[in-house]
Each structure stands twice: as C-alpha cells, then as structure tokens.
N, C-alpha and C positions, 0 to 999 in steps of 0.2 A: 708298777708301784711307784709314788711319786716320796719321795726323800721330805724331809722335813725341812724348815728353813736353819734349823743349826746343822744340818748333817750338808743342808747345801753352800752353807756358807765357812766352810773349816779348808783353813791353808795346809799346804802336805805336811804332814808328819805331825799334826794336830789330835791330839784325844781329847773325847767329850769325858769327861769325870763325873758330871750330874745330870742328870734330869729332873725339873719339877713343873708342875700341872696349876691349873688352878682349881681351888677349891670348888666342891658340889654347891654350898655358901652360894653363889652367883646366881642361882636359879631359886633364893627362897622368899622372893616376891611372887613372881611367876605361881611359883606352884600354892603360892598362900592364894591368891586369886582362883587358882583351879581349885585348890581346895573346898574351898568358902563354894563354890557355885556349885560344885557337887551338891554339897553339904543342902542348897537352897533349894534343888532342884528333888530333892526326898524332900523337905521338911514343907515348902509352900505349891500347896498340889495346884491351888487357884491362878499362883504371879510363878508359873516356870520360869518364864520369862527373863527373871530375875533371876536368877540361878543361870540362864542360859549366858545373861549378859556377863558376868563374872567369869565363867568360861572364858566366851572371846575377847576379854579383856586379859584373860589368863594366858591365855594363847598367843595374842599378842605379844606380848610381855615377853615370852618365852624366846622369843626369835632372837633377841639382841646377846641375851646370855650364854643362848646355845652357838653362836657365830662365835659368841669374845672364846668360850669355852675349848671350843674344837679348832681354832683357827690361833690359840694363845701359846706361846713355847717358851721357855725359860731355859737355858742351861750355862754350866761350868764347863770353861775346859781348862786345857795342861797351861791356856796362855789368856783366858778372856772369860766375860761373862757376856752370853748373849741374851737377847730375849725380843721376840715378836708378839706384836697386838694386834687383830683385829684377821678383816680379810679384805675389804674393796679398799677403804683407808687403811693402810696398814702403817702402822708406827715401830720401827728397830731401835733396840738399842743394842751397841757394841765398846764394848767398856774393858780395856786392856788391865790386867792385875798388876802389874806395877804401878796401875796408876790410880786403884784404889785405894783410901786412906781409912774409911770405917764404911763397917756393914751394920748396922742396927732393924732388933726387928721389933713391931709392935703388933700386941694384942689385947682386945676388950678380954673381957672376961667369956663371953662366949667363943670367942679365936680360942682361947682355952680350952677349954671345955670340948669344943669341935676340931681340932688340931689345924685352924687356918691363922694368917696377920697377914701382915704386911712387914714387904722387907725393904730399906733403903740404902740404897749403895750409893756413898760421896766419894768425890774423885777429887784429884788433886784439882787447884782450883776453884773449888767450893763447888763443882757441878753435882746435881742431888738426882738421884734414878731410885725415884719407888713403883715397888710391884705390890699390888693389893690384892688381897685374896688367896694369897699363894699355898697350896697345901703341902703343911709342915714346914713352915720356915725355919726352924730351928738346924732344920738338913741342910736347908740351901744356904745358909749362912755358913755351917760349917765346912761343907762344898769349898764353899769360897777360901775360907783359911786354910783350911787343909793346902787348896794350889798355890797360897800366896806363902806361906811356910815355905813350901818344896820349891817354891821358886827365887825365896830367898833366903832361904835358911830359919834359922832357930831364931837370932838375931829380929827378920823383922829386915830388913835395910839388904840392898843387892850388895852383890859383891866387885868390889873395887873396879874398875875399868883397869885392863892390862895395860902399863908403859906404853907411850908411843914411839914407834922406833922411826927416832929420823936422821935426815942425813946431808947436806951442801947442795943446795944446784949447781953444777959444775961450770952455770954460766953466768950466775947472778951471787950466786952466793947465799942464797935466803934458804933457810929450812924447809925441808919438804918431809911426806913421809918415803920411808924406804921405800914400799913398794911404788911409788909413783912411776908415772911413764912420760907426763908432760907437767912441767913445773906449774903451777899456781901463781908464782909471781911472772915472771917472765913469759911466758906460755910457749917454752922452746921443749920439743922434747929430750928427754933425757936418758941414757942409757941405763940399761939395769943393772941394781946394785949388786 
C-alpha cells in the first residue's frame, strides 16, 4: 500500500488535522464533451461520426483531470499546510502556520451551489498559495484556524520567547548562553556552567 505524499512527508510527532480533495467540478468539460456525443450519436443516425468525435474529444479531455484529481492532496496538520499537484510534474507546497497571515476563500455562485472555491493562503512576506477547485473550502480554511488558534492561542500572536540565560566567558569576557561549551567570540572552550 503506498502512503500518500502528506503521510510521507510529516516530521515525528506530526498529526494531520484535515484532509481535503478536489472537487468532481474538474471533470465538467470532459463529461459535457461525452455528454453531447452521446447525445449526437442517438439523435444523427446518418453523421455518428459526429457524436463519435465528441466522445474522443471527451475522452481526451478526461485524462488531464483525472491525473490532477487522483494525484492532488491538500492537507492541515498540528504545524503546516501541505498540498501536492499533479503526478510526472509535480508541484509542492509546504507552508509553516506561523507563518501564515490570512486564509481567504472565493466562490462564483456555482462554487455555491455545488460546495467547491478556491482557497488562498498568504504568508508572511506577501507569498500567495491558491488552491482551486477545492471541495468544501469553508473546512479547509477552518482547518487552518482551528491549528493556528491552538498554536497560538486565543490572542492570535505566539507566545513570548523564554529569557535567555547567559553567562561571562571565563576567557574573554563576552556573553554567551549558559548552556554553551565553546564561546562564540573567542572560540576557546568553556566549562559548564
């Protein structure tokens, strides 16, 4: 059984928190092409012809969406959001939750209607990661706040960095951290404190 690319890509002590897919949406040129040739190949007894070629244009069509489809992964975890495109080209992204700044998501009126958008994750720095087509973004967004909450609290903002406890180099004089073993300025080692 072959793992996925977020279950292969998670550091120890890592939980995935979401999963989401992309919308069936992907595949509705494709099947409007199969459709229609169906459709031509009852209605013009004389041009099948026509009807057949709408098919293999249908068919066609079909390959690109079913790769992006089967080969696409999105997910939340306890520290990041992942997500995989494609299969021979394949495009990652891996985007740390500290270090996103907003999630927004958009929908036409049929995203509506059909429960798909698109979702955009900005990262500190102005970097922009949209995922399009995504089924139910409203989850995956909230996915996302849910771990950035728990990860930083109520507030919104991490919490304070501990004191640093420092201490003399016994040779130089210059501050070091306590635990150190070989000074920073001088490069002499040091005994522990």
């Amino acid at each position: 059984m072959t793992m996925s690319f977020i279950d292969d890509n998670l550091v120890p002590g890592e939980q995935v928190a979401h999963r989401a897919k992309l919308h069936w949406m992907v595949f509705a040129l494709p099947v409007g092409f199969v459709s229609l040739g169906v459709l031509l190949l009852g209605l013009l007894a004389g041009h099948r012809w026509i009807g057949g070629l709408f098919l293999g244009i249908g068919a066609v069509l079909l390959v690109r969406p079913y790769l992006f489809f089967q080969f696409s992964e999105f997910g939340v975890t306890d520290r990041r959001v992942l997500a995989k495109f494609g299969l021979v080209s394949r495009e990652s992204l891996d985007q740390m939750l500290d270090k996103i700044e907003t999630v927004q998501v958009d929908q036409d009126i049929l995203g509506r209607l059909l429960g798909y958008g698109s979702i955009t994750v900005v990262g500190t720095g102005g970097t922009r990661e949209t995922f399009s087509r995504i089924a139910d973004p409203f989850a995956f967004r909230k996915a996302i706040q849910e771990r950035i909450v728990a990860l930083h609290g109520p507030s919104g903002h991490a919490p304070a960095p501990a004191a640093r406890l420092e201490r003399k180099c016994p040779w130089c004089a210059e501050m070091i951290l306590m635990d150190a073993r070989v000074c920073k300025h001088c490069g002499r080692s040091v005994p522990a404190a």
